[in-house]
C-alpha positions in Angstrom: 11.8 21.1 14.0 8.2 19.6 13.2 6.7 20.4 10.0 3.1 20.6 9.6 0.6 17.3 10.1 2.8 15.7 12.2 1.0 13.9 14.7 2.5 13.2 17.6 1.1 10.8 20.7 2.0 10.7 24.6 5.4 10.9 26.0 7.5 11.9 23.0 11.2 13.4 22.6 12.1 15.0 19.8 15.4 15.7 20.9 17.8 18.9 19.3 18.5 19.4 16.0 16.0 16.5 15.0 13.8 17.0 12.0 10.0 15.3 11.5 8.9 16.1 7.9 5.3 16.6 7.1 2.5 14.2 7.6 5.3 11.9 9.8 3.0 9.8 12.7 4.7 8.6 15.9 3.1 6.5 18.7 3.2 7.1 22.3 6.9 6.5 24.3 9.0 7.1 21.3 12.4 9.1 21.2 13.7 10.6 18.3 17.4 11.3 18.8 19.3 14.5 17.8 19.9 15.8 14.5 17.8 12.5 13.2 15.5 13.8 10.0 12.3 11.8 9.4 11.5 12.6 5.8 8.3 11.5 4.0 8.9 13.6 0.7 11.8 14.6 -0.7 11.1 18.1 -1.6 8.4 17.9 1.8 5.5 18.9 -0.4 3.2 17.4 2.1 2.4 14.3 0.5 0.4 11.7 2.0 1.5 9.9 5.7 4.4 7.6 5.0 6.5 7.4 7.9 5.1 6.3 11.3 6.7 5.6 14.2 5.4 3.1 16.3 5.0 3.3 20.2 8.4 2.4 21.9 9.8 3.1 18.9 13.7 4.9 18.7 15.4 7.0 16.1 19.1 7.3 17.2 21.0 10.6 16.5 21.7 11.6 13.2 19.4 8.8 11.5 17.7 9.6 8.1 14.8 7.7 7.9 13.3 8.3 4.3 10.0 7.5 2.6 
């Protein structure tokens, strides 16, 4: 699921189950793996960018990568 203002580049996988929380930016060639959640607010009350994913970047499954 992607939530709103996530900006996403060329030749991205967000892969089942996987959640990008608002304002989340990720490069070009970059997987996100299954059930992974990228969360930039806790609440996601559409703060300001925090998390971005660089290009070849990798989020294995069930990551949490927080704020």
């Amino acid at each position: 699921m992607l939530a709103d203002r996530v900006q996403l580049a060329q030749n991205v996988t967000v892969m089942a189950g996987a959640y990008v929380g608002a304002g989340t930016r990720i490069g070009n060639d970059v997987v996100v793996g299954p059930n992974a959640a990228l969360v930039s607010d806790v609440l996601d009350r559409g703060g300001d960018t925090d998390i971005v994913v660089r290009e070849g970047g990798s989020i294995g499954a069930n990551a949490t990568v927080l704020q």
